[in-house]
N, C-alpha and C positions, 0 to 999 in steps of 0.2 A: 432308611425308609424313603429318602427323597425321590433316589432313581425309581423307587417300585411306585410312587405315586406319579411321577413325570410319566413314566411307562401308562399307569394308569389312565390319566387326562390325553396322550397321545394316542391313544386306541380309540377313546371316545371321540377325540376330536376331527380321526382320519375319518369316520363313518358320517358327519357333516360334511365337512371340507372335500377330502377325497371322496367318497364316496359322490358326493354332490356333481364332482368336477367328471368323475367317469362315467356317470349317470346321463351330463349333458353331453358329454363328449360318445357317447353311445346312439343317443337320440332317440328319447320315447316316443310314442303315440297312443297317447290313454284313449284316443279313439279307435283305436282296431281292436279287433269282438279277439279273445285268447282263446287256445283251443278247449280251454275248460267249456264253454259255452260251442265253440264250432264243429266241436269232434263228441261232445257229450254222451256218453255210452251206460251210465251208472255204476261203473266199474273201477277204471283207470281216471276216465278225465269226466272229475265229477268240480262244478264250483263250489268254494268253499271261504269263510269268514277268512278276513287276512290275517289276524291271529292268531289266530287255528292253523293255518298253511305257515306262518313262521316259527311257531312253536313244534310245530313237525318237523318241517326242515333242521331249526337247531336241534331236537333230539335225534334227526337223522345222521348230521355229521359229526354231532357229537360224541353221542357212547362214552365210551371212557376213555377214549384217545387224547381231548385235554386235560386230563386229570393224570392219566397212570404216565403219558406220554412228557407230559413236563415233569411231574416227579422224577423220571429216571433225569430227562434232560438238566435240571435243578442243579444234577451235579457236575455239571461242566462251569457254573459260578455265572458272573453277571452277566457271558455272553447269552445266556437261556433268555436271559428277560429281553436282550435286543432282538433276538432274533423272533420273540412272540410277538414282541410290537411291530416289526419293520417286515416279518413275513406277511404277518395278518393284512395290513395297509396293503403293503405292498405289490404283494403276490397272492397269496388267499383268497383276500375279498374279490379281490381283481379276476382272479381266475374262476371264483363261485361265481362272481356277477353276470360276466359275460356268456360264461358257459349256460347260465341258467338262461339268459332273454335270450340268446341264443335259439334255444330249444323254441321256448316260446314265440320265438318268432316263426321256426318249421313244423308249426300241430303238433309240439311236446316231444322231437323229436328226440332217441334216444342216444349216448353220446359218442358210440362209437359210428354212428351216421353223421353227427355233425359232425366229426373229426374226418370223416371221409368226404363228407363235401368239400372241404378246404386240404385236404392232402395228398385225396386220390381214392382211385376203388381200390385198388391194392393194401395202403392203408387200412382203408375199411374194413377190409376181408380180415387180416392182423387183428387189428382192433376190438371187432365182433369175438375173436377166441380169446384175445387176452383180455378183454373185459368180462367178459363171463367167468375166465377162471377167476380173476379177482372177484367177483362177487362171490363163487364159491368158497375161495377160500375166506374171504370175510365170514360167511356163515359155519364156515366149520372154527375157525377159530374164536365164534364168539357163542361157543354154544360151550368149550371144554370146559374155560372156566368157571362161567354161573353154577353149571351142571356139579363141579366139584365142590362149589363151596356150601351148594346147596343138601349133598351129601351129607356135609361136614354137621350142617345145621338141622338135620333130619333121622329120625331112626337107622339102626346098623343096617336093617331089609332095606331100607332108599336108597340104594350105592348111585354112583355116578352114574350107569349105564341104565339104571331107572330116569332118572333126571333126562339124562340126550335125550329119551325117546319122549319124555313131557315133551322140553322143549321143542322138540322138534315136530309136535304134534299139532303148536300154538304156531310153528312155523307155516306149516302147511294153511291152516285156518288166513293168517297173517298175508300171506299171501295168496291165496286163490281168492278171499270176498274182497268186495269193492271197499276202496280205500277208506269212504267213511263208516264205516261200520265198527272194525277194532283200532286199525290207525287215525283215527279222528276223532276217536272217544278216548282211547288210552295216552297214546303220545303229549297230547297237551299235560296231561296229570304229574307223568316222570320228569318232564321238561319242566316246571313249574317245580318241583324236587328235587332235580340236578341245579336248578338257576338257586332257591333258596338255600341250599348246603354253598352254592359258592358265595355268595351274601352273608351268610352268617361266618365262615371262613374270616371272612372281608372285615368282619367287624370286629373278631377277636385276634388278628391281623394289626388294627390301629388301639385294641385295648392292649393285648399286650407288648404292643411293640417291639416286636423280637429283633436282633441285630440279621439286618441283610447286606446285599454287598452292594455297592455303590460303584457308578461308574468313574469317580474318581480314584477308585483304589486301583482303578487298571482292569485286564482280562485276563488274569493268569487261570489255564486252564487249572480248574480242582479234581478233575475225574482220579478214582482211583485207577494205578496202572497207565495215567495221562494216554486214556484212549483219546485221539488226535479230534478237536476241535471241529474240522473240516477235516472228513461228511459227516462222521458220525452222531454231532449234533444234531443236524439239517436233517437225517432221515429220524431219530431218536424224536424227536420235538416235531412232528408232521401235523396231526390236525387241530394241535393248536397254532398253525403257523399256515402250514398249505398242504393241501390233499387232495389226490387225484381223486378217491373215494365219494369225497362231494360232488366232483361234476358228474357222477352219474346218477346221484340221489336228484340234482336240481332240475332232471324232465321230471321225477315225479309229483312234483308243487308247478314245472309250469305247466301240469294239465290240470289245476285246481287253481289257480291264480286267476281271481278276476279283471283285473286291470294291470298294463305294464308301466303305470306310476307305482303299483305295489314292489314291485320286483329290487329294488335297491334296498327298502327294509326287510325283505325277507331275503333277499341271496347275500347281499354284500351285509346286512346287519347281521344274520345268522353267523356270519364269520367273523367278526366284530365281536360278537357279544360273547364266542366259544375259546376269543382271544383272551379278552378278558376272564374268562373262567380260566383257562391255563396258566393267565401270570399270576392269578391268586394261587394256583396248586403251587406253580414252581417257589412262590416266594414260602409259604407253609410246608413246603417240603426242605427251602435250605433252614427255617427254625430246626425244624427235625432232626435233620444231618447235623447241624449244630450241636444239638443235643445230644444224639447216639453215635454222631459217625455216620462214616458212609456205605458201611460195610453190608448194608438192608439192601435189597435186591429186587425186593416182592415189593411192588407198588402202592399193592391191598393190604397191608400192612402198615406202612406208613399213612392212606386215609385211614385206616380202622382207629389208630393210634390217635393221631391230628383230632378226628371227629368226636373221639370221645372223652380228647383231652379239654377241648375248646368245647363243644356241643351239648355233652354230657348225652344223656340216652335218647333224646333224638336225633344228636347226631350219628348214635350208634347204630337206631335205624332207618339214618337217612345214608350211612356206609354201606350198611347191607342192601336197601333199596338200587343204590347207582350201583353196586358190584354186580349185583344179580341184575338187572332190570336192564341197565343204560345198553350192557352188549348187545342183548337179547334184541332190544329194539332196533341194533343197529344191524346185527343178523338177518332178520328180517326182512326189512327193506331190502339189503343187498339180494335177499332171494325173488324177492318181486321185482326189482332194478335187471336181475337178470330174466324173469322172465318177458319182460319187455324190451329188452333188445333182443332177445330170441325171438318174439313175437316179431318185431319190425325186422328185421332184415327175413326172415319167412313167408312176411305177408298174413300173418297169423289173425283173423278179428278174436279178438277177446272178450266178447260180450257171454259167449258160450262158456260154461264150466269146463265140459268137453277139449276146448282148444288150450285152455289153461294147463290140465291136467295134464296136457299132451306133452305139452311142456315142462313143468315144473318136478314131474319124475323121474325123470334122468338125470335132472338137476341136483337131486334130495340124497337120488342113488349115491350119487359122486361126491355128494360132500359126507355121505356115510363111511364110504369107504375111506374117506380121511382120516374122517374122525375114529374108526377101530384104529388107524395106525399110530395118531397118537397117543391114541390108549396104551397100545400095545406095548412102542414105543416110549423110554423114559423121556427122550430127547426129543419126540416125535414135535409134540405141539411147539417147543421153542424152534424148532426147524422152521414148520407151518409158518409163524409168527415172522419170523427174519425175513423167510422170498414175502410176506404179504406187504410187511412196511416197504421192499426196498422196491414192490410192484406197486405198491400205491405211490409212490413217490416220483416212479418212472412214470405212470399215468398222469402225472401230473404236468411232466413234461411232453409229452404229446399233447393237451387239450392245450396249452401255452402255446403252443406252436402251429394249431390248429386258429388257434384266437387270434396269434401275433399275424397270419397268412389272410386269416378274415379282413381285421386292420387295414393292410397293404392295399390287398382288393376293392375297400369299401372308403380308399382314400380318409383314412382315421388316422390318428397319434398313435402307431405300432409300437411306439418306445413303452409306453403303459405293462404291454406283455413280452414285446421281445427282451427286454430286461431281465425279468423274473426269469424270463425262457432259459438262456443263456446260462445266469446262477445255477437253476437245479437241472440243468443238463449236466456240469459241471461235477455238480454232488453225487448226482445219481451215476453217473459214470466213473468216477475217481472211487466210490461205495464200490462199485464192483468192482475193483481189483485190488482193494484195502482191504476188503469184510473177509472172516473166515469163512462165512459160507459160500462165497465169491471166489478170488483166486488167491488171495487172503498175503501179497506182496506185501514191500514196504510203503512206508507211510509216504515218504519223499518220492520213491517212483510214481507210486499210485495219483498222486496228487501230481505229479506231470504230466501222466498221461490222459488223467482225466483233464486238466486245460489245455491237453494239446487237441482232446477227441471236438472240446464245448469252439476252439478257435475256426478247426475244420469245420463245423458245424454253420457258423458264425458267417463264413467265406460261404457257405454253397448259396445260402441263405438271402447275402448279395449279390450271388450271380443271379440267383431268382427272383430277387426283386428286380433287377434293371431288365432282365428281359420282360417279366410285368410291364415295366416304367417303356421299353420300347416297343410292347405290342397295345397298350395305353395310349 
């Protein structure tokens, strides 16, 4: 229990400290009007309580990506818990933070424009079609599962293909009305029930004090089949650590952000406190392993288990609540996240139902058609699932890279992101030619090539800085 409470107090303590140190080294202006107030439409950029706007945010990035996310990750052993602390700090918050004031500093701009401002219009143009896919596939893969468990929990006439079409009817609602209406009423309530199931966790955690593993015992990977440490952790264990997925949620809080002294507890503490929810799962997920083995696979299994071991029946239906609810919420956003950077590179105003609509149906189309092929398909959704981590995780490497190029330009401490950059270039690149659904090599090649692609990287990276430094 040491390391997991050191872990513990290190997360809290980077959200002062670090957080503090990137906060100045950023440089606020609690007096400049945000676009919540400049751009004001009652729609998208509407102001709102900073509570409210942080409790959104955390249930926006969070879903159930630090919970199912670290449980799988759990089973690679003590390296999960470094990697939830030292990503979160280091990389995550870092990369929520900036990417969010960011925004708020360009009228809430959306992310694949500020990634274009700092990379190129070329870029931008990329970015715009892979960000959008990734919001698509976020909404299709986080509609399969509610849909099916809610099946499971409902008359034999509710099949799954009833459920999509709920869902997806609450999707549609969720995203065309303006933000406060069901995202500003609903979101605080699950967030506020995702945060207390990780608190109660927490406490039957130090009651029962189950044996965890200590970083004195070394990192011997535990995965069954020793799938390789690096990448496979680093993509496994994303948003509890780092996600590109977040920087395109954080325009939509900074067009509801009243002041940019708010912006450090709601971008870099939302990822802070989603960290801390993951190293709770990961450490109650190795009790578990402990217990049964590692041989569980289904991540909603082991909370079902956990919660209603420790919980008793409301944790049972606070299992059911994050299984079904946390996706759903996160589905969503991603579907409004894209209609608004479709809107912005269009030129689209969105005050009009009309211009929304215009948008968001082709959207709905294309994640329909996903979703029949998962169905269809047995293997369909784990496919879906694979390119979405190993796209969210690439995304992540871009906006690092967009932020570390900001830095350079705006005479900053670039080390903050060129750092993180670097690593998950690293990961995300050595992924693709380790994973099976990639070109699925060996583990030793793959991992050379992936540090030879992150070195090349590394080198252009300084030829473009000193011609900066010589046109400076």
């Amino acid at each position: 229990m040491i390391t997991f409470i050191c872990c513990l107090i290190a997360l809290v303590a980077g959200y002062f400290v670090y957080g503090k140190f990137i906060e100045r080294m950023f440089g606020i202006d609690p007096a400049r009007q945000t676009p919540a107030f400049a751009n004001q439409d009652g729609v998208d950029y509407i102001p709102m309580p900073t509570w409210k706007v942080f409790m959104i945010q955390f249930l926006n990035i969070a879903g159930l990506g630090p919970i199912f996310g670290a449980i799988m990750g759990a089973k690679f052993g003590t390296a999960s818990f470094l990697w939830i602390v030292l990503g979160s700090i280091f990389a995550g918050a870092v990369h929520d933070y900036l990417s969010g004031m960011l925004s708020l500093r360009h009228r809430g701009e959306s992310l694949p424009e500020i990634i274009g401002r700092y990379l190129g219009s070329n870029f931008k143009q990329f970015m715009r079609a892979f960000t959008v896919l990734l919001m698509i596939l976020v909404g299709a893969v986080f509609v399969a599962g509610p849909a099916g468990l809610l099946a499971k929990l409902t008359p034999e006439h509710l099949d799954a293909t009833f459920w999509i079409i709920v869902v997806f009817l609450y999707y549609i609602l969720a995203t065309l009305l303006p933000v406060d209406k069901i995202i500003g009423k609903v979101y605080p309530l699950f967030a506020a029930a995702l945060l207390f199931m990780a608190i109660g966790i927490l406490v039957m955690l130090f009651i029962n004090h189950p044996p965890l593993p200590e970083i004195t015992d070394g990192m011997p990977n535990t995965y069954p089949g020793k799938l390789p440490i690096f990448p496979i952790m680093f993509v496994s264990i994303a948003c509890g650590a780092i996600s590109g997925f977040h920087a395109t949620q954080s325009p939509l809080m900074a067009r509801c952000l009243v002041n940019e002294k708010y912006g450090r507890p709601v971008f870099f503490g939302s990822m802070i406190t989603e960290g801390i929810v993951a190293l709770i799962w990961a450490a109650a997920a190795t009790y578990f392993y402990h217990n049964n083995g590692m041989g569980e696979n289904n991540a909603a299994v082991v909370v079902d288990s956990i919660t209603k071991e420790w919980l008793g029946t409301v944790g049972g239906i606070l299992a059911i609540l994050g299984v079904i609810a946390a996706p759903i919420t996160s589905g969503d956003t991603a579907f409004r996240s894209a209609r608004l950077i479709v809107a912005d590179f269009l030129h689209l105003e969105q005050r009009s139902i009309s211009k929304r609509l215009m948008i968001s149906i082709p959207l709905f189309l294309i994640a329909i058609g996903l979703l029949l092929y998962s169905q269809k398909d047995k293997d369909g959704f784990d496919m879906i699932w694979r390119y979405f981590a190993w796209s969210n995780q690439t995304l992540a490497v871009f906006t690092l890279w967009a932020l570390t190029v900001y830095l350079v330009q705006a005479k900053k401490l670039y080390l903050v992101t060129l750092l993180p950059a670097l690593f998950m270039t690293a990961v995300c690149s050595t992924y693709l030619f380790v994973a099976p659904e990639g070109l699925g090599m060996a583990t030793g090649i793959s991992q050379l090539i992936g540090c030879g692609i992150t070195v090349v990287v590394f080198f252009l990276f300084l030829i473009w800085k000193r011609k900066v430094e010589k046109m400076g």
